[in-house]
C-alpha positions as CSV (number, residue, x, y, z in Angstrom):
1,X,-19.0,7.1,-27.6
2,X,-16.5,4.7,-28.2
3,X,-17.8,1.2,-29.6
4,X,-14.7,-0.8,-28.9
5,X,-15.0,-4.8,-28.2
6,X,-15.5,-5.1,-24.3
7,X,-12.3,-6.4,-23.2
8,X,-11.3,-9.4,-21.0
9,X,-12.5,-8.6,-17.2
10,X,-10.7,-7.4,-14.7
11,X,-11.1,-10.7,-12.1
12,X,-8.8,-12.4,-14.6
13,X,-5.9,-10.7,-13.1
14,X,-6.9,-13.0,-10.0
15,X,-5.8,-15.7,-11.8
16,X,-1.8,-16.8,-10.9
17,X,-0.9,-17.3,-14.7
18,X,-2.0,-13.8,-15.1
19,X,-0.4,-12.3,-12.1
20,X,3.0,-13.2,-13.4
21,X,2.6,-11.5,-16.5
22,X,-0.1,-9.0,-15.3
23,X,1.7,-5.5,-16.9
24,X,1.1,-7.8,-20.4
25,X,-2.5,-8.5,-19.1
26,X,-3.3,-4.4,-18.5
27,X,-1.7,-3.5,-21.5
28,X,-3.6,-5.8,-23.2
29,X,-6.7,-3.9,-21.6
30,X,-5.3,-0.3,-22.2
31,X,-4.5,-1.1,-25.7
32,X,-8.7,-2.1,-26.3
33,X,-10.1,0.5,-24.3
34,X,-8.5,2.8,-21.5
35,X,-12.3,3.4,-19.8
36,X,-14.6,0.4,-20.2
37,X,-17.1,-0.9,-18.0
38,X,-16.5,-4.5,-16.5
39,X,-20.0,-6.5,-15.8
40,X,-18.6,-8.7,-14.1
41,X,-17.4,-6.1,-11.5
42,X,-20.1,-4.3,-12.2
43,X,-17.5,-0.7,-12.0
44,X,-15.8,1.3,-15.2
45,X,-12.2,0.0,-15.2
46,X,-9.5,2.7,-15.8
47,X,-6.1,1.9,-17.4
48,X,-4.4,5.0,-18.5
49,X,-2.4,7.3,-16.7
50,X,-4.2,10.3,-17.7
51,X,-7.7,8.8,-17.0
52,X,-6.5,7.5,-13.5
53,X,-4.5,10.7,-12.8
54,X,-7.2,13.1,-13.7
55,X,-10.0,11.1,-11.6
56,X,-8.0,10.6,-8.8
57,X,-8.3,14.1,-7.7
58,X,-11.6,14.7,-9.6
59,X,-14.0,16.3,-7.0
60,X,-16.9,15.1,-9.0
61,X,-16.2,11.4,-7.4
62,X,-16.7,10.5,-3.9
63,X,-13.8,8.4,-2.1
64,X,-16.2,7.0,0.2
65,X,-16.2,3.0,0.1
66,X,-19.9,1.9,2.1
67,X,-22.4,5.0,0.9
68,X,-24.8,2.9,2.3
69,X,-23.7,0.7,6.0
70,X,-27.4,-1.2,5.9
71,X,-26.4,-2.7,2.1
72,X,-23.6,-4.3,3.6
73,X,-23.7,-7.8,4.6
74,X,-24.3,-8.0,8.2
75,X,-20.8,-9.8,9.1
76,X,-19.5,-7.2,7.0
77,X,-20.6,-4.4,8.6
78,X,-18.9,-3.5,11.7
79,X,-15.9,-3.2,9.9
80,X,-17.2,-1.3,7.3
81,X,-18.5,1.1,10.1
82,X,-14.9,1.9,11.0
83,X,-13.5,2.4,7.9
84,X,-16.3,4.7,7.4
85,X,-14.6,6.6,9.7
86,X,-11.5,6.5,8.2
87,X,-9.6,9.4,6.0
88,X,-8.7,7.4,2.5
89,X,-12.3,6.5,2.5
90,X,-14.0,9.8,3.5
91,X,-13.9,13.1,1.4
92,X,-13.7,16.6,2.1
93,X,-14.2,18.4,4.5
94,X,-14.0,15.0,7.0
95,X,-11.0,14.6,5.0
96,X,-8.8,17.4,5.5
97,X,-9.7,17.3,9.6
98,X,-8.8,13.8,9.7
99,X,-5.7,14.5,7.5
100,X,-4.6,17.4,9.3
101,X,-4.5,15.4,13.0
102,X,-2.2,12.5,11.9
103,X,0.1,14.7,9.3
104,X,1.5,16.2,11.7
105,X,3.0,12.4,12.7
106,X,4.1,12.3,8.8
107,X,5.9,15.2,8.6
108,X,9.6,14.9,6.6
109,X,10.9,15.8,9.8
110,X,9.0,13.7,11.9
111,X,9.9,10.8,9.3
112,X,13.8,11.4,9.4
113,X,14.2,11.0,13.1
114,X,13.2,7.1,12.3
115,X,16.3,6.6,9.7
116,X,18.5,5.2,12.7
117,X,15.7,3.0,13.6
118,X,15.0,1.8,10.5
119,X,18.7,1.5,9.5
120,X,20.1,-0.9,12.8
121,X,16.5,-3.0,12.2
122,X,17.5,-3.6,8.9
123,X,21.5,-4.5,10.2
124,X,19.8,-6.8,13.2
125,X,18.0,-9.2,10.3
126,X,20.7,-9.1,7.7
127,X,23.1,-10.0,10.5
128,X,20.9,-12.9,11.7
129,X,20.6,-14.2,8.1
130,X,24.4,-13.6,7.1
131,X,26.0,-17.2,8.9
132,X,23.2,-19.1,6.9
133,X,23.8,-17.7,3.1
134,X,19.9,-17.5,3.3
135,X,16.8,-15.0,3.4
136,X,13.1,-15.2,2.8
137,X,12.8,-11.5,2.1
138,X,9.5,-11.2,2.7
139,X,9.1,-13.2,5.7
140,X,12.6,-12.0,7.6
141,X,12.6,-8.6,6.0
142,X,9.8,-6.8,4.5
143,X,6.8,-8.5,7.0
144,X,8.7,-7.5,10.3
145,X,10.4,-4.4,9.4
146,X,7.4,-1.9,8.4
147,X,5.6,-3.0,11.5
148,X,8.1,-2.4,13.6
149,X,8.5,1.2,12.2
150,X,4.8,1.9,12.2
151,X,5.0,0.2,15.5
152,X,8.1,2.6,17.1
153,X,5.4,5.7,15.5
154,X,2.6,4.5,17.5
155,X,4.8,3.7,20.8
156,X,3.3,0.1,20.5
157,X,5.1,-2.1,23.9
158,X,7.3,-5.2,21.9
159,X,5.2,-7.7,23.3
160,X,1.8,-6.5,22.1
161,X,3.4,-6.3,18.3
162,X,2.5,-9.9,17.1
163,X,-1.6,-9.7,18.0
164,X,-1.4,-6.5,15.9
165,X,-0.2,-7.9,13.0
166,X,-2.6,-11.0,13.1
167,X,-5.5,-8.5,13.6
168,X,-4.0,-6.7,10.5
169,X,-4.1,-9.5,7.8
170,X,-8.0,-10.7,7.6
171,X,-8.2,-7.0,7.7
172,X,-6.0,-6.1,5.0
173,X,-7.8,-9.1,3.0
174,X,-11.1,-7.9,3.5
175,X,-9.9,-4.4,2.2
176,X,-7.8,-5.6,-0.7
177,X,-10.8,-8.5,-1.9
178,X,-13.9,-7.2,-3.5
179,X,-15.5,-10.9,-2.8
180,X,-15.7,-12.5,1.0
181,X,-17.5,-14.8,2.4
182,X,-19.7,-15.1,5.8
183,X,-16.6,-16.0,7.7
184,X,-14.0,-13.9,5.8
185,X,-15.9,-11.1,6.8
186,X,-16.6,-12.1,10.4
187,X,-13.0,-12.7,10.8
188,X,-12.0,-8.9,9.6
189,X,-15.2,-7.3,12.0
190,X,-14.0,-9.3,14.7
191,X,-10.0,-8.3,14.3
192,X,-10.8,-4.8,13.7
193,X,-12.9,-4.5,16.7
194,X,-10.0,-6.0,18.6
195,X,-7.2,-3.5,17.1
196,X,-9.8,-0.7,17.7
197,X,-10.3,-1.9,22.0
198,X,-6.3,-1.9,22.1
199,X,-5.8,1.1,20.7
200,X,-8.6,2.6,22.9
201,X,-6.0,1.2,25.7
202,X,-2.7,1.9,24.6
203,X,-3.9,5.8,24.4
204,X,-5.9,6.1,27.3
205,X,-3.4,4.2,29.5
206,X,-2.2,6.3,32.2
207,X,0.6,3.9,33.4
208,X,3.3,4.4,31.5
209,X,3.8,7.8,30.0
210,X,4.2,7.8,26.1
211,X,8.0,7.7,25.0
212,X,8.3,12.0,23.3
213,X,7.6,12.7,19.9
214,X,5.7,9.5,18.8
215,X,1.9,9.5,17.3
216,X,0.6,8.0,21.2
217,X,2.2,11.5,22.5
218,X,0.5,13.4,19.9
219,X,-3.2,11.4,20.0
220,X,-3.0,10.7,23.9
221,X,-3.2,15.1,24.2
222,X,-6.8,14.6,21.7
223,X,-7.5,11.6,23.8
224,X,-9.1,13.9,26.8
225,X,-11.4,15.4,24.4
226,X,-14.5,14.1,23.3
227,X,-15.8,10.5,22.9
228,X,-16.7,10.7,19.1
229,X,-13.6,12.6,17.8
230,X,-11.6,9.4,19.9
231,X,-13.8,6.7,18.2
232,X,-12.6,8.6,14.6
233,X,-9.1,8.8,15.9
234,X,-9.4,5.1,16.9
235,X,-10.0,4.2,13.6
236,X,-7.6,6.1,11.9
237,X,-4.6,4.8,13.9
238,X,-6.2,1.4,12.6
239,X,-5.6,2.4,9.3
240,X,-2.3,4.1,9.8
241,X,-1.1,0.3,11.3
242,X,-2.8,-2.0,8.4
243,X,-1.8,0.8,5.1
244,X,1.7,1.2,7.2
245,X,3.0,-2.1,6.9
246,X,0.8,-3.9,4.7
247,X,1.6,-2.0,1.7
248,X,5.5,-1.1,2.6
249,X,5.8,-5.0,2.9
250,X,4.8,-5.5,-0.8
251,X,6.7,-2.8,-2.2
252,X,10.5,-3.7,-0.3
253,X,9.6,-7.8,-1.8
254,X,8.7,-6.3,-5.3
255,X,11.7,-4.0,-5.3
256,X,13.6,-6.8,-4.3
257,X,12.6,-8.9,-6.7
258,X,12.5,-6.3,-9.7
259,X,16.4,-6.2,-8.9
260,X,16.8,-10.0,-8.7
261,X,15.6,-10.0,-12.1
262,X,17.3,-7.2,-13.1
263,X,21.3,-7.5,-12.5
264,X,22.9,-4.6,-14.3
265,X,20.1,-2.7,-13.0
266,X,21.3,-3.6,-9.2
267,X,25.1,-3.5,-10.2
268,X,24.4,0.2,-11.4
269,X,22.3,1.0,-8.0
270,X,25.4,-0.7,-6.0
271,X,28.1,1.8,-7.9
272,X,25.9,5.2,-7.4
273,X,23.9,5.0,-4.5
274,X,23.0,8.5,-5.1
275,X,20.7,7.0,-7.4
276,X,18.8,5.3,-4.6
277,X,16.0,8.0,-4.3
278,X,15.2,8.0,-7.8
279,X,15.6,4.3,-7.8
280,X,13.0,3.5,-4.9
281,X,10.5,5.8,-7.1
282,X,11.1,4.0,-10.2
283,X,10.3,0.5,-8.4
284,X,7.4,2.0,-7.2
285,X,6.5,2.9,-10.8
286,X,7.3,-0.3,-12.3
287,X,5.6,-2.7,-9.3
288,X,3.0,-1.0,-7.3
289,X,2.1,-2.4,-4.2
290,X,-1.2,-0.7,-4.3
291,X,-2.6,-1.4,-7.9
292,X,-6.1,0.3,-7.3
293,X,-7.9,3.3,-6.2
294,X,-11.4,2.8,-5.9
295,X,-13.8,6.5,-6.9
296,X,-17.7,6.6,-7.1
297,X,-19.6,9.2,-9.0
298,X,-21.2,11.7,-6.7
299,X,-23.5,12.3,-10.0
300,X,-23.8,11.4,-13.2
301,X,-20.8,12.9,-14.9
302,X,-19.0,12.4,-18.5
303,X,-15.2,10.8,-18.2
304,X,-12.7,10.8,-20.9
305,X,-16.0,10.8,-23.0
306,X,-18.3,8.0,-21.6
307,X,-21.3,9.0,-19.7
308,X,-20.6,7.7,-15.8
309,X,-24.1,7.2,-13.6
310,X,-24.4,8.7,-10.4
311,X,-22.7,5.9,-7.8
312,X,-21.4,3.9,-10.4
313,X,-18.3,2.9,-9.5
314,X,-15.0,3.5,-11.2
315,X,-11.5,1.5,-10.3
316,X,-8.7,3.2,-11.3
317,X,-6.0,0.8,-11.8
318,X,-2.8,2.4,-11.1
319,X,-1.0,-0.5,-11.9
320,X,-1.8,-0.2,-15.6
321,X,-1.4,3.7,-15.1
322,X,2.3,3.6,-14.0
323,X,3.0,1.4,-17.2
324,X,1.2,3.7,-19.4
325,X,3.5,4.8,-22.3
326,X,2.1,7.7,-22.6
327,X,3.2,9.0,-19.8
328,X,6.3,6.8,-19.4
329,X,8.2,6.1,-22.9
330,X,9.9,2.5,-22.3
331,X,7.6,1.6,-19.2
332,X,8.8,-2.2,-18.9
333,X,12.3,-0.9,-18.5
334,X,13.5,-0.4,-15.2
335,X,15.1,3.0,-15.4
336,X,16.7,5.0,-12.6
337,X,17.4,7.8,-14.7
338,X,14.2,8.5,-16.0
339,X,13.0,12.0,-16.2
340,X,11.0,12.5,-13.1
341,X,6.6,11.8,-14.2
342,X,4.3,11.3,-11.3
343,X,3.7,8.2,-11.4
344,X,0.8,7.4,-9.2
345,X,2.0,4.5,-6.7
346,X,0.9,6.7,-3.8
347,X,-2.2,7.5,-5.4
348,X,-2.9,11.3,-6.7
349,X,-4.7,14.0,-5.9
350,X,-6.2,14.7,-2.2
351,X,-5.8,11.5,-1.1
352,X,-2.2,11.4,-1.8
353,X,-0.6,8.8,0.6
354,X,0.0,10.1,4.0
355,X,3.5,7.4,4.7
356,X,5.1,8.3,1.4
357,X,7.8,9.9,3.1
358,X,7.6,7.0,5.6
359,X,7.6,4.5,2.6
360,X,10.5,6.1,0.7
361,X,12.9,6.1,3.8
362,X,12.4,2.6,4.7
363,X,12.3,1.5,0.7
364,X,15.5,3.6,0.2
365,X,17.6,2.0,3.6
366,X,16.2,-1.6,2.6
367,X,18.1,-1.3,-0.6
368,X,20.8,0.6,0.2
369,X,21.2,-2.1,3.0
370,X,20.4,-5.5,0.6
371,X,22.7,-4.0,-2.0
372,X,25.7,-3.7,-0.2
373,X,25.7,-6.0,2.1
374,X,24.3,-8.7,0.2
375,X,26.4,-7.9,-3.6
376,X,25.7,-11.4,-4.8
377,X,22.4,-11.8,-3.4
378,X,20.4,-14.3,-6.2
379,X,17.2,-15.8,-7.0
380,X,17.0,-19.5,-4.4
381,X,14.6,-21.6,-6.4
382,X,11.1,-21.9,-6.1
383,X,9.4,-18.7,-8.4
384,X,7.8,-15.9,-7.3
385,X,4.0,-16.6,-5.8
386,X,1.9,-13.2,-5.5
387,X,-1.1,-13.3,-2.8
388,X,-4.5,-13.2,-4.4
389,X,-5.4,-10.0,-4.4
390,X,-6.5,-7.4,-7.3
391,X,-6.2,-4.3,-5.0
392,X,-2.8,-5.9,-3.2
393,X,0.1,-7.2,-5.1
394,X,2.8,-8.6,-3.2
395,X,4.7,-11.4,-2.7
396,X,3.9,-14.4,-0.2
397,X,7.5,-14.9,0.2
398,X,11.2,-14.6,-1.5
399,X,13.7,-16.7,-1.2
400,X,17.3,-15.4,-1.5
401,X,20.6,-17.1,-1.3
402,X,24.0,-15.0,-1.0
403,X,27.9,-15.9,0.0
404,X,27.9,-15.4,3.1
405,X,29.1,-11.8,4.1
406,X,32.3,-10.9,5.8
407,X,32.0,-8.2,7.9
């Protein structure tokens, strides 16, 4: 048993002092104790790479995030109902069904077919931005793009896009926060159940056929089966819309910002573009958009040596894993050549994220795109701001300024 000094919660990371220096903050943590528990989260914290990699996949935890529906606050709980029903938060053998229906959506194939889409999406807002030598990134580029994609997947109509990305973000908070209030939670129940009554519509609709090859094609076919399997499908194309942009929206502003900050690092990208693949899974590494996986033990068990009670929980902060130097020598250096670890971005194990593919194509023509058509592309005063989130990290906006581009 290890007797180390408890170290600093957690929650602190919450704090915006911290979040600009929060790799310094979990290394602090990793360095006292790489498995500690955390009272004021009441959950064992995970730092390392090989405690967060190993548990990740361990079948000895349970992925499911409400055991118990009646413990949850009442304005809490029809959302928690339908996330119940959804894969990341279900374990095997719900998992694999559920994983097995959408995959097919997710497929490398599947994904590639999107590059042109992607590619004159990301021309339409650098084009619009060139004349004014100005771009938020994150609010003209990394908020609109992902949900158009996921969007395009789902053969969501233009006009219906907006409602679904204000139904996504009280969701997305109330999934990234591990502390809401009455009306917090009232307003995630209430957009969820929204999402769930248009998606209900946009698949059963028999007006308008669905355009070929698009996840409405593929569900609409599973839509004449049974009620139940629909409500689960429902829910799952919830999640595929909130994880789809949410989290591809953090990572192109955190990329883009790990490359304002960064120069020789960009100038090196803009010579060998080559290098963009390894480069998008590098940024990944260095500034997760998703910085936790939550686990709960399905007994008790015994973890990198400490004894774990049945149902305790255990956040493994992948954040702090991807920065780990034991599993990545030099981790606060921003290397494109590095030998190829897993780093754990898209989480590990069973659970491993369904959009990577999805992710890395967008992430890859985002850069490619910024990079070259943007060379001088620099830092336009006020700093960074991250949104308050521990689960979430990701920029509330980014504000470039570049010579304007001749074409």
């Amino acid at each position: 048993m290890h007797t180390h000094a408890s170290p600093a919660s957690l929650l602190s990371a919450l704090r915006p002092r911290t979040q600009e220096r929060l790799y310094d903050f979990y290394k602090e943590l990793r360095s006292a104790d790489d498995l500690f528990w955390d009272p004021r989260l009441d959950a064992w914290i995970a730092t390392s790479h090989a405690v967060v990699s190993s548990a990740a996949g361990d079948p000895r935890f349970s992925s499911v995030r409400y055991p118990d529906i009646e413990a949850v606050s009442e304005e809490l709980r029809p959302l928690a109902r339908v996330l119940s029903r959804q894969m990341l938060y279900s374990d095997a053998p719900d998992h694999s069904r559920l994983r097995a229906l959408l995959s097919r959506a997710f497929t490398p194939r599947a994904v590639a077919t999107l590059r042109d889409r992607i590619s004159g999406a990301v021309e339409e807002i650098i084009t619009r931005a060139a004349p004014t030598g100005r771009l938020d990134i994150v609010a003209d580029l990394a908020r609109p793009l992902p949900l158009t994609i996921i969007c395009d997947l789902l053969d969501v109509p233009e006009q219906d896009r907006p409602a679904l990305s204000s139904w996504s973000e009280p969701i997305a908070a109330a999934i990234g926060s591990s502390r809401l209030d009455a009306d917090d939670s009232r307003a995630a129940s209430q957009s969820m159940a929204r999402m769930l009554a248009y998606l209900r519509e946009l698949l059963t609709c028999q007006d308008s056929p669905p355009a070929p090859h698009t996840l409405r094609a593929l569900l609409t076919t599973r839509a004449e089966s049974t009620d139940q399997d629909f409500d689960e499908l429902l829910a799952n194309c919830a999640l595929l819309l909130i994880a789809g942009h949410e989290t591809t929206t953090h990572f192109i502003g955190n990329a883009a910002l790990a490359l304002l900050r960064h120069p020789q690092a960009a100038d090196q990208l803009r010579r060998r573009t080559d290098l963009i693949p390894a480069a998008v899974e590098e940024l990944l590494r260095y500034d997760s958009p998703v910085q936790l996986m939550l686990r709960r033990a399905r007994h008790d068990l015994d973890l990198a040596g400490r004894s774990i009670a049945a149902g305790q929980v255990v956040l493994l902060v992948c954040g702090a894993a991807n920065r780990d130097p034991a599993a990545f020598p030099d981790p606060d250096v921003l290397d494109f050549q590095r030998p190829d670890r897993r780093h754990v971005a898209f989480g590990y194990g069973p659970h491993f994220c369904l959009g990577a593919a999805l992710a890395r194509l967008e992430g890859a023509v985002v850069l490619e795109a910024l990079l070259t058509r943007l060379p001088d592309m620099r830092l336009d005063g006020i700093a960074p701001q991250w949104q308050r989130s521990l689960n979430f990290r990701g920029l509330t906006r980014l504000n470039v300024a570049f010579t304007r581009p001749s074409r």
